[in-house]
C-alpha positions as CSV (number, residue, x, y, z in Angstrom):
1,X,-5.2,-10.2,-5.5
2,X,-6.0,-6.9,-4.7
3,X,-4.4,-5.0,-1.9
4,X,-5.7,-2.0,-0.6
5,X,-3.4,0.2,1.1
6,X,-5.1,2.8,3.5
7,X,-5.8,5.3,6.3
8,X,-8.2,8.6,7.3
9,X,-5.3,10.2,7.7
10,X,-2.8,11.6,5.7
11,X,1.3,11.7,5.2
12,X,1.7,8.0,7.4
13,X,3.0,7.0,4.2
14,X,1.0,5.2,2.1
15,X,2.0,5.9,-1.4
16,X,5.7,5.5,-0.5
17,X,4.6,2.1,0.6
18,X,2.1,1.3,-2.5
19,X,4.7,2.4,-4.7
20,X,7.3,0.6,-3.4
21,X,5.0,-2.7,-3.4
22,X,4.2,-2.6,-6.7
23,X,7.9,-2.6,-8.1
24,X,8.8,-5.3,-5.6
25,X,6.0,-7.5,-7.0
26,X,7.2,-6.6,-10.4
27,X,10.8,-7.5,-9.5
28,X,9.6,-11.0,-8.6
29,X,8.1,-11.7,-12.3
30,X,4.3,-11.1,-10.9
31,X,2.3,-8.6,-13.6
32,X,1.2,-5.6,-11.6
33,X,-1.4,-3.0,-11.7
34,X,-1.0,0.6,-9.1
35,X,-4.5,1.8,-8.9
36,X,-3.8,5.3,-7.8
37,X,-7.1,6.5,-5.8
38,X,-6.1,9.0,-4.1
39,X,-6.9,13.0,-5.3
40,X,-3.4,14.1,-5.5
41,X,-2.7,11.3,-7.8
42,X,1.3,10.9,-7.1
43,X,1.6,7.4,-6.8
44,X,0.8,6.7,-10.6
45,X,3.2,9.6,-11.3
46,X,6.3,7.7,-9.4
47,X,5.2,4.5,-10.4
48,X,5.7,5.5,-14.3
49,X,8.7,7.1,-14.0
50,X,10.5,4.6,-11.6
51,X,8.7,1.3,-12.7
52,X,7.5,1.5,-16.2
53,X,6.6,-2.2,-16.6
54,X,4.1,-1.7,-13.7
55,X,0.1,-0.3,-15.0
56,X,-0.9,3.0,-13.8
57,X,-4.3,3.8,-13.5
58,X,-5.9,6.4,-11.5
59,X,-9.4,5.8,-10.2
60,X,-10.7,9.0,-8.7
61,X,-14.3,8.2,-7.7
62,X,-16.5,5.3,-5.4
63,X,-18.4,4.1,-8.4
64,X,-14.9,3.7,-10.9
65,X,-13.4,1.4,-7.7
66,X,-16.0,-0.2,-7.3
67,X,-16.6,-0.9,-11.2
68,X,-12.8,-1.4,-12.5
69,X,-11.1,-2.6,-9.5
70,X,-12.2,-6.6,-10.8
71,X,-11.4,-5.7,-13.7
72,X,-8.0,-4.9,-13.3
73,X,-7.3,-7.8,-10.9
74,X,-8.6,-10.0,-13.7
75,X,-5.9,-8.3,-16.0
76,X,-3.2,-9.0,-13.7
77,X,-1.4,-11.0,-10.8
78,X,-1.9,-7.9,-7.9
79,X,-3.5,-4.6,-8.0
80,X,-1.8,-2.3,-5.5
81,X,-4.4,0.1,-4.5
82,X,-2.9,3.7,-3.0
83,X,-6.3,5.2,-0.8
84,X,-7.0,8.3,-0.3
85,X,-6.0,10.4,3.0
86,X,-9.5,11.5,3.7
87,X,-11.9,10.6,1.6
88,X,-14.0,7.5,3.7
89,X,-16.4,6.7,1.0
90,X,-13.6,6.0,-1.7
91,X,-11.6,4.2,1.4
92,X,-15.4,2.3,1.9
93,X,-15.0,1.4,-1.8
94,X,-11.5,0.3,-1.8
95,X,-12.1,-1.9,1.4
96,X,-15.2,-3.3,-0.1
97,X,-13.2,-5.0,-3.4
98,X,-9.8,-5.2,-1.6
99,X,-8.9,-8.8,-0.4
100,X,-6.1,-7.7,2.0
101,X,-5.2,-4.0,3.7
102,X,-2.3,-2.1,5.1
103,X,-2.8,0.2,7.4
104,X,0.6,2.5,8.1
105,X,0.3,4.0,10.8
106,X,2.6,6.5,12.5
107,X,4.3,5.0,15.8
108,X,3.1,6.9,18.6
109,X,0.3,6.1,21.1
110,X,-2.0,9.1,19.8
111,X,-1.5,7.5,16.3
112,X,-2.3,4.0,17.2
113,X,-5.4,5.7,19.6
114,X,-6.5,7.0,16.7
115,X,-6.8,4.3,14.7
116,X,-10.2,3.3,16.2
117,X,-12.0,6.1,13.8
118,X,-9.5,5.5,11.1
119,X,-10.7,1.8,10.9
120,X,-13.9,2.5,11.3
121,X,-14.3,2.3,7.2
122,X,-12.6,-1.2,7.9
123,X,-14.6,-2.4,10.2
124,X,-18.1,-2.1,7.8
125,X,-16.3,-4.0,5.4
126,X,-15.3,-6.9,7.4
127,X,-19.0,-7.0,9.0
128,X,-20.5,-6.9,5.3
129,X,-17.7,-9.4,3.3
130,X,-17.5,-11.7,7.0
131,X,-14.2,-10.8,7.7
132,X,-12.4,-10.0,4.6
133,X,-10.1,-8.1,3.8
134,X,-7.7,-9.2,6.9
135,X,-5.9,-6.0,7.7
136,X,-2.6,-5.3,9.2
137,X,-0.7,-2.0,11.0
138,X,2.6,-1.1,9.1
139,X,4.1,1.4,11.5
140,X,5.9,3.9,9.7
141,X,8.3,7.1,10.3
142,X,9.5,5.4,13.1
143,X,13.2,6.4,15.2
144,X,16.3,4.2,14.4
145,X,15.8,3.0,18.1
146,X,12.2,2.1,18.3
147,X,10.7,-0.4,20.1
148,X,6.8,-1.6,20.4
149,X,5.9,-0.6,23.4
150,X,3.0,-2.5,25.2
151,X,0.3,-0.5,25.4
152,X,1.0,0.5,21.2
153,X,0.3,-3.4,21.5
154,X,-2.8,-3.8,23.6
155,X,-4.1,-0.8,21.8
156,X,-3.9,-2.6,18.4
157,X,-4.9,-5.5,19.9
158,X,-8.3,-3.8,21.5
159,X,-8.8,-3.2,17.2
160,X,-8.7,-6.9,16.5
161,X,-6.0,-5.9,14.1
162,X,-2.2,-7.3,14.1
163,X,0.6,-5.2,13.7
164,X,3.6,-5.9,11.4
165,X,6.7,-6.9,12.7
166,X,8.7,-4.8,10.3
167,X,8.5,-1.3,10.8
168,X,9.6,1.7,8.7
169,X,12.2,3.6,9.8
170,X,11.9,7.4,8.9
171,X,14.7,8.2,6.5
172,X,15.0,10.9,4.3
173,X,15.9,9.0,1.4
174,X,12.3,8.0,1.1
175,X,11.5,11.4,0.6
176,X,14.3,11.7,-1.6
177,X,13.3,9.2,-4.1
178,X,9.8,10.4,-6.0
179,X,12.5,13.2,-7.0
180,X,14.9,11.1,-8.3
181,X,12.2,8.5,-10.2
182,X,13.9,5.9,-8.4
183,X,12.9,3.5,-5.8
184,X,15.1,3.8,-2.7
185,X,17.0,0.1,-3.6
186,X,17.6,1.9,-6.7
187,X,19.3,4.8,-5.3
188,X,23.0,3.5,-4.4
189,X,24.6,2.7,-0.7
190,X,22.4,5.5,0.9
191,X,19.4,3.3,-0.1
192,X,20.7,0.2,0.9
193,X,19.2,0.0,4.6
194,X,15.8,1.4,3.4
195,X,15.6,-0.9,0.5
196,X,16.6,-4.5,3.3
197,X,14.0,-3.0,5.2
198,X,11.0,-2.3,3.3
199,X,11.2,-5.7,1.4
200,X,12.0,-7.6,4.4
201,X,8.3,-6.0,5.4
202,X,7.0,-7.0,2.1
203,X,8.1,-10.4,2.5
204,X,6.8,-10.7,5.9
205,X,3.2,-9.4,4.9
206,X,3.0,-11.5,2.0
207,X,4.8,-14.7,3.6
208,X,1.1,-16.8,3.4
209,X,-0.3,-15.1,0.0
210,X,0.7,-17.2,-3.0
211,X,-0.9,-16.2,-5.6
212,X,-0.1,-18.2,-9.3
213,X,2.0,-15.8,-12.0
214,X,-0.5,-15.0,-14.6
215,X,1.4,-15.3,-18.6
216,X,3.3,-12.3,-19.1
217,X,3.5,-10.7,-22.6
218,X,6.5,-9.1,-23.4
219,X,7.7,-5.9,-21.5
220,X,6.1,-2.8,-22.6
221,X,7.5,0.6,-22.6
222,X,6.9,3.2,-20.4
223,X,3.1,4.0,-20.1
224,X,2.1,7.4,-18.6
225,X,-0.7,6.9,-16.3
226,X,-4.1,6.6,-17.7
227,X,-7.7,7.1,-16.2
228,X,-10.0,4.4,-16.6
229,X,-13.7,5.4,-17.8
């Protein structure tokens, strides 16, 4: 299974999320691939420091997603794809090989609003593939106390898109945790709350995608990402 993990815009926190995704697939015995496609290219850096056993690969142009992307998902149980914050043609690419997308999205109405143009990618693919990949809102960087308000509802709901129950709650130790090559659940009693909350989400989002473990060879070592070409 590939899942793309996207949005126009930047810093809603999608590698945090596609980083975080591959070692929790990893931690549940699946063989996983992070397909780093976005420019700056940190995702594959975390992901081989704090999760060695996962593939890193960065894929830095249309044509390589396109081309690789079935490849990889042949080579393993889930390819975690991190998009890009701006780029719509390598999102267009991403969306067209993906067969499921996250969306985080930041909680606030003009975030949400704005979600019509950063779709809009999303919504080409769907028409072409007849629906697929089904997408969902991750809201993200959101105040101990929120609460979905209605109109963040009706607005998704406008989008034909479903919002995830489980939202992210901002806390520095996610921003803490590139720096210490760790995954928050890896980081002790300050990332105990992050770590129940983001694979609580994980669970929820994947509750109805079984997808059959693939043979694993042994554990490799640590593998610096790699470019494919």
């Amino acid at each position: 299974m590939i899942i793309a993990i996207v949005n126009s815009k930047g810093g809603v926190g999608k590698s945090t999320l596609a980083v975080h995704l591959a070692g929790w697939l990893s931690e549940q015995g699946y063989s996983v691939t992070l397909a780093d496609c976005d420019s700056q290219g940190s995702s594959s850096v975390w992901v081989a420091e704090a999760v060695p056993n996962v593939n890193a690969v960065r894929l830095t142009t249309p044509n390589e997603i396109l081309n690789q992307l079935p490849t990889l998902e042949g080579e393993a149980d889930f390819v975690i794809a991190d998009g890009p914050g701006s780029n719509s043609e390598t999102s267009r690419a991403l969306l067209l090989r993906a067969d499921f997308a996250i969306v985080p999205c930041k909680a606030s109405m003009l975030e949400v609003r704005a979600l019509a143009q950063a779709t809009e990618v999303l919504r080409q693919a769907q028409d072409i593939r007849e629906g697929i990949p089904e997408a969902k809102i991750v809201l993200s960087m959101v105040g101990a106390n929120y609460r979905l308000t209605r109109d963040m509802k009706e607005a998704a709901a406008a989008l034909d898109l479903r919002v995830a129950k489980t939202a992210i709650v901002l806390r520095q130790v996610y921003a803490d945790a590139p720096g210490q090559r760790a995954l928050v659940w890896g980081l002790g009693a300050r990332g105990r709350e992050a770590g129940t909350e983001i694979r609580s989400l994980f669970r929820e989002l994947l509750a109805e995608r079984k997808v059959k473990k693939k043979r694993r060879a042994k554990a490799p070592g640590r593998r610096p990402a790699r470019k494919k070409g």
